[in-house]
C-alpha positions in Angstrom: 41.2 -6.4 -46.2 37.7 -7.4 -45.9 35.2 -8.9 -48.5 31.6 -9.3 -48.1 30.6 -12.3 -49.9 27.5 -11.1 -51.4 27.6 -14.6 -54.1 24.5 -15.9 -54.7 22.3 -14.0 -52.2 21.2 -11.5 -55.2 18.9 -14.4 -55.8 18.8 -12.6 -59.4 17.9 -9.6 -58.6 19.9 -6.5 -59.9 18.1 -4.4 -57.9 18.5 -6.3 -54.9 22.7 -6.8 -55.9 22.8 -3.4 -55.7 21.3 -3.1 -52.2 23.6 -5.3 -51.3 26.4 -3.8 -52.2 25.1 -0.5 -50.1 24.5 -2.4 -47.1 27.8 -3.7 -47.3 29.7 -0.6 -48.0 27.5 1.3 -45.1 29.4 -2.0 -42.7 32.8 -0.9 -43.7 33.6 -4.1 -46.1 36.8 -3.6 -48.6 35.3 -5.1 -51.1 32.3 -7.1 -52.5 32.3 -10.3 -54.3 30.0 -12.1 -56.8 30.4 -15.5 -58.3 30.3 -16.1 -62.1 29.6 -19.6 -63.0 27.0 -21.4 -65.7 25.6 -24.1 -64.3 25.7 -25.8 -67.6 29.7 -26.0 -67.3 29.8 -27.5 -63.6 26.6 -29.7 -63.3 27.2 -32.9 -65.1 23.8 -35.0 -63.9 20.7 -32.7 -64.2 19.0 -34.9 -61.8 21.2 -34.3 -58.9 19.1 -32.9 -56.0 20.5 -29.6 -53.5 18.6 -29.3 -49.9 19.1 -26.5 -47.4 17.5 -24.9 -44.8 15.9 -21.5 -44.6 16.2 -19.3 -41.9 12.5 -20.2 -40.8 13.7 -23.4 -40.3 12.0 -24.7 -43.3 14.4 -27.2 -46.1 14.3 -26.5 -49.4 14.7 -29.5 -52.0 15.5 -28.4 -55.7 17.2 -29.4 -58.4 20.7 -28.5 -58.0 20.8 -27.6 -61.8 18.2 -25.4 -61.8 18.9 -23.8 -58.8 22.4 -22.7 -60.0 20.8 -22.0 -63.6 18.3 -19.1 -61.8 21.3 -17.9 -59.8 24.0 -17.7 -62.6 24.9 -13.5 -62.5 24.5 -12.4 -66.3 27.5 -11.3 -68.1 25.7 -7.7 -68.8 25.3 -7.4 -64.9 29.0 -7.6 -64.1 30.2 -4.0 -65.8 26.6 -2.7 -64.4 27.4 -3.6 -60.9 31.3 -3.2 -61.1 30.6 0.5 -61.9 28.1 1.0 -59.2 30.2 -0.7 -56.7 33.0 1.3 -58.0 30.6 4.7 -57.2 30.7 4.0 -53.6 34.5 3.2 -53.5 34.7 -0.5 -53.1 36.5 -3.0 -55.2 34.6 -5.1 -57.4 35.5 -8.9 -57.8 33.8 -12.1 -58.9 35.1 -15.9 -58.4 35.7 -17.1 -61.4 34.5 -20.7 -62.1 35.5 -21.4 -65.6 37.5 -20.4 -68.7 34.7 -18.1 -70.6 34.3 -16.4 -66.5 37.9 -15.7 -66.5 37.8 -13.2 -69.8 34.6 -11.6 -68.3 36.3 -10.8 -65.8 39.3 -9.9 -67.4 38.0 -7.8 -70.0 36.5 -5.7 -67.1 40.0 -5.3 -65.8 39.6 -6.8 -62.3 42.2 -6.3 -59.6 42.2 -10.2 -59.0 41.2 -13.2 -59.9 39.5 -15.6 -56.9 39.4 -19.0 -57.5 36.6 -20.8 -54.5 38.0 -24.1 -52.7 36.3 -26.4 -54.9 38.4 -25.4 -58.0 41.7 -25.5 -56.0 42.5 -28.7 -58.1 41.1 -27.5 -61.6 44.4 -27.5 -63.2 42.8 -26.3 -66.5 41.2 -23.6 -64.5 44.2 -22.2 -62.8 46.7 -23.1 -65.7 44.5 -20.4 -67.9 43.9 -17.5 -65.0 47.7 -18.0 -64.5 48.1 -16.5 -68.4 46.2 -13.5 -67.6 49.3 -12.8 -65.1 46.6 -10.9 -62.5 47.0 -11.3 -58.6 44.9 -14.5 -57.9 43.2 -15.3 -54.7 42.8 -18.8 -54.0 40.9 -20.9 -51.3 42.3 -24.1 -49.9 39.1 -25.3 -48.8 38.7 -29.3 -48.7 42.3 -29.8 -49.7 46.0 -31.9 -48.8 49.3 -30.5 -48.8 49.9 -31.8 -52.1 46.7 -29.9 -53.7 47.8 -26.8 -52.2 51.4 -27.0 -53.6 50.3 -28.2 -56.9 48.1 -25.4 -57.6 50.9 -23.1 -55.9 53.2 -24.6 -58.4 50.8 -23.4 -61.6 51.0 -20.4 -60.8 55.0 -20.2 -59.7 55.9 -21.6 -62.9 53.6 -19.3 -65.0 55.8 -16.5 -63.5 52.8 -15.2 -61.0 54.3 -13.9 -57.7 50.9 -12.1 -56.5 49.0 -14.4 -54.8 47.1 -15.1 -51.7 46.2 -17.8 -50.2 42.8 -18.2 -47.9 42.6 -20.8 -45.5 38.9 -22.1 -45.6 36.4 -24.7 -44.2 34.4 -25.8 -46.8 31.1 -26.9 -44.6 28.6 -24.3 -44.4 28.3 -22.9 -41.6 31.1 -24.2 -40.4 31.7 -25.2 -36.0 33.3 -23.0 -33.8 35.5 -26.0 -33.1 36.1 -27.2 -36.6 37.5 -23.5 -37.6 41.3 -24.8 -37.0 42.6 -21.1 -37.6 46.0 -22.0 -36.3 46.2 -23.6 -39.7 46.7 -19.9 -40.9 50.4 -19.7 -39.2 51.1 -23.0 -40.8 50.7 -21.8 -44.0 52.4 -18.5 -43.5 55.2 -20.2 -42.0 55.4 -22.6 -44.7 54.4 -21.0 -47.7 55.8 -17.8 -49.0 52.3 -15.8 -49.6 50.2 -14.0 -47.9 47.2 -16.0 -46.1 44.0 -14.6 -45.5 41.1 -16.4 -44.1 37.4 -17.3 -45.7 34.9 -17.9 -42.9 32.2 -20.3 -43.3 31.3 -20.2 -39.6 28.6 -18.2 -37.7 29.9 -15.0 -35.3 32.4 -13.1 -35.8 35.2 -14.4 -33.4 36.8 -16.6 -35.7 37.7 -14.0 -38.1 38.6 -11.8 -35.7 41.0 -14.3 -34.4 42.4 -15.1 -37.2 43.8 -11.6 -37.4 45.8 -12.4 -34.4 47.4 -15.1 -36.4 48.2 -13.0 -39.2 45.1 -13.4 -41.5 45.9 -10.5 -43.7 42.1 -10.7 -45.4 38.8 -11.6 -44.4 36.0 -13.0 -46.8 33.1 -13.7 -45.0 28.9 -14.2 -46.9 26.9 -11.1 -46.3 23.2 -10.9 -47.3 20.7 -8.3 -46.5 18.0 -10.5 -45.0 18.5 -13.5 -43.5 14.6 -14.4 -44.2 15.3 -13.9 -48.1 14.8 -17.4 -50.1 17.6 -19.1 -51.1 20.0 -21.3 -50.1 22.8 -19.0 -48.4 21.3 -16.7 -46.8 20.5 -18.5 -43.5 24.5 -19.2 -42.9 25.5 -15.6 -44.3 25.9 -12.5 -42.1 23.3 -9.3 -42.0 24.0 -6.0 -41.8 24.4 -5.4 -38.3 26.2 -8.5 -37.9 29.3 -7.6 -40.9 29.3 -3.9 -39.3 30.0 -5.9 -35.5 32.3 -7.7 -37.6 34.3 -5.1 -39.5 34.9 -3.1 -36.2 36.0 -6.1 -34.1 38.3 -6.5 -37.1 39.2 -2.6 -36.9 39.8 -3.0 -33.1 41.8 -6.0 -33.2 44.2 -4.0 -35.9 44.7 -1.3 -33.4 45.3 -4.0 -29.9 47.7 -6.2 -32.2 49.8 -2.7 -33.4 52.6 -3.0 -35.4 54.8 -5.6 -33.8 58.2 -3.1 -33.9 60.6 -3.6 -30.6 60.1 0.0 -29.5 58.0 1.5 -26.7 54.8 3.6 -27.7 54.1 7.2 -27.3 51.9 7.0 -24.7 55.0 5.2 -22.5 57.3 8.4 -22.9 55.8 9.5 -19.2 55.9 6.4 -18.0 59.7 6.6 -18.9 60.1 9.5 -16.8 57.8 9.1 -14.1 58.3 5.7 -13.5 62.0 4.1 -14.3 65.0 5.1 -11.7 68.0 7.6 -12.1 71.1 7.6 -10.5 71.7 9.3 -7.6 73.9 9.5 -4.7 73.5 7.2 -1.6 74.5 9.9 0.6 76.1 13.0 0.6 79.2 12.6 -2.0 82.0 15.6 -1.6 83.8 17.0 -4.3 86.9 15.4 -5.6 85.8 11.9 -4.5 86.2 8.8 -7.1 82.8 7.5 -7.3 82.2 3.6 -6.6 78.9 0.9 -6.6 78.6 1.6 -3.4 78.1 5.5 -3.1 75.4 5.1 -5.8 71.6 4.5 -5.6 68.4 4.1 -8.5 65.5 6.2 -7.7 62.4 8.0 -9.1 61.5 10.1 -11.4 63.7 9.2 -14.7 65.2 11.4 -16.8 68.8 11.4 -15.2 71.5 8.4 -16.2 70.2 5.2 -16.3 71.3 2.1 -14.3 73.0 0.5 -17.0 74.8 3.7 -17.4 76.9 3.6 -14.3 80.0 2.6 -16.2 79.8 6.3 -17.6 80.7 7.6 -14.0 82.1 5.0 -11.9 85.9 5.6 -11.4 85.8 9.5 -12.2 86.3 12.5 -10.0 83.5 14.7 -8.9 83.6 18.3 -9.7 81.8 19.8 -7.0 79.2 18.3 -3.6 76.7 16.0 -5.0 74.2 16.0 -1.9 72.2 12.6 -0.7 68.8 11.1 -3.4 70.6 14.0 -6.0 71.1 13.1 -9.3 74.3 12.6 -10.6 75.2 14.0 -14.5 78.2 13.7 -16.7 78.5 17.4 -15.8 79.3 16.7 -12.3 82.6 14.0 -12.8 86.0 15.0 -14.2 
C-alpha cells in the first residue's frame, strides 16, 4: 500500500492540493495524505525560529509559528479534497495531530486514523483516537522499546486490534546508511501488527527494500515541484520520481511472489524436460524381479520418479522392457 505524503507541500493552496493529488494518482500512489494540525495547539513559544533549505540551495529562517499557522489545511478543505481524491479512486487520509483533528476527521468517516512519530508518546492523543475504534496507523519515529509498547498498549486495552505500525527515521532526508530497515523484521517478529515503512530518505531503494523485509506499506513525501517554496519540498519526491518508485515497488511484489513451497507454472516444462525417469539399465526380459542395479535415471521426465523406485523394485515384469526404456507400473506384476 503506498501513500504519497502530499502534507504541507499544498503550501495553502487548494488549487495546488488538488494538483497534487492528480500527479500522485497519475504515479500509481494508494493513497494521499494531508496533515491537520493548528499551530496554536503544538507551538508553545512563538519565538521559536524553523530554518530549511530550498531546493536552489537557498535557507529559509521563519518563525516556526507562523510558518505552521500559513500551512494549517482548513477544516472546510478536508471534505473538499476527500471528495476529489475520492473522484480519482484513492483513499483520502490526514495525520491527525490533536483531539479537535481527530473528530474532523472522524466525522468525514476516514478509513484510519495516522498518528506522525512525534506524537507516538501523546498519551492523551492516542488514548482519545483509540475511542473512535478506527484502524490507526502509527509511526515509531524517534522512539525506545518502551514508547512503542506503551502506545501499543493504549490501543490493546481500548479493544483496537487494527493497527499498523511504520517504522520511520525522523531526520529529513534521512542517509542511506542511517535507514536501518532491518528494524522492520524486528518489529514484525516481535510485535503482532503489521509494519510498514515511512521513508524520510532520498531514492527510492530504501523503500523498495523494505518490501523485501516485509514492509506491507509505504509512505513516502510527494510534491509537484521541487523548486516550490516551502520547507518540504526540497527532501520530498516529484512526479517522475514517486512513478520510478511505485513501479520498483510493483516489480519487487512480482520478484518476491508469494513465498508458498510449490513450484511455479512456468517450471511445469522444466519438470518434464529436465528431471530424470526411470528406466532400464539394459535390456530387462519378461518375468525378471527387478533390483537397484538393473535400473537407471534419465531424461525427459514424466515417467516414475527416482524416489519412486520402491513402487517397482521386487516385482515381476510383465513383458521385455528394452535398454534407456521407461519402466511404468503397467509393466511389473
Amino acid at each position: 500500500f503506498i501513500i504519497a505524503e502530499i502534507g504541507i507541500n499544498f503550501d495553502g493552496s487548494l488549487e495546488l492540493a488538488k494538483n497534487s493529488i492528480d500527479s500522485a494518482v497519475e504515479c500509481g500512489a494508494d493513497a494521499v495524505k494531508f496533515q491537520t494540525f493548528h499551530a496554536d495547539e503544538f507551538v508553545a513559544n512563538k519565538n521559536l525560529k524553523y530554518t530549511y533549505t530550498l531546493a536552489n540551495g537557498n535557507k529559509v529562517t521563519e518563525s516556526q509559528y507562523d510558518m505552521f499557522k500559513r500551512l494549517e489545511l482548513p477544516h472546510d478543505w478536508h471534505k473538499i479534497l476527500q471528495s476529489y481524491a475520492h473522484s480519482k479512486g484513492v483513499m483520502f487520509l490526514s495525520s491527525v495531530a490533536d483531539k479537535i483533528a481527530v473528530d474532523l476527521l472522524d466525522s468525514l468517516d476516514v478509513p484510519a486514523f495516522k498518528l506522525a512519530s512525534e506524537d507516538l508518546i501523546n498519551v492523551d492523543l492516542l488514548e482519545y483516537v483509540a475511542t473512535k475504534k478506527r484502524p490507526v496507523i502509527l509511526s515509531t519515529g524517534m522512539a525506545n522499546v518502551q514508547e512503542i509498547e506503551l502506545a501499543i498498549e493504549i490501543f490493546i486495552s481500548a479493544g483496537l486490534k487494527e493497527l499498523i505500525l511504520l517504522h520511520c527515521i525522523s531526520s529529513y532526508p534521512t542517509p542511506l546508511n542511517s535507514c536501518n530497515l532491518r528494524k522492520i523484521s524486528t518489529m514484525r517478529n516481535k510485535y503482532n501488527f503489521p509494519i510498514g515503512f515511512s521513508d524520510h530518505s532520498e531514492g527510492w531503494e530504501a523503500a523498495m527494500l523494505s518490501i523485501s523485509l516485509g514492509s506491507c506499506l509505504v509512505e513516502k513525501h510527494f510534491t509537484t515541484n521541487h523548486y516550490l517554496n516551502g520547507p518540504d519540498h526540497k527532501m520530498s519526491m516529484n512526479p517522475a520520481q514517486f512513478k520510478q518508485l511505485v513501479n520498483n515497488i510493483r516489480m519487487s511484489e512480482k520478484i518476491l511472489g508469494s513465498g508458498e513451497l510449490i513450484y511455479t507454472e512456468i517450471e511445469k516444462k522444466g519438470r518434464k524436460d529436465f528431471r530424470r525417469s526411470i528406466v532400464a539399465k539394459d535390456d530387462i526380459e519378461k518375468g525378471t524381479i527387478i533390483s537397484c542395479n538393473m535400473l537407471a535415471y534419465k531424461r525427459p521426465g514424466g515417467g516414475l520418479k527416482p524416489y519412486e523406485r520402491s513402487l517397482i523394485l521386487g516385482k515381476n515384469t510383465n513383458r521385455l522392457i528394452l535398454k534407456n526404456e521407461k519402466i511404468t507400473l503397467k509393466d511389473i506384476l
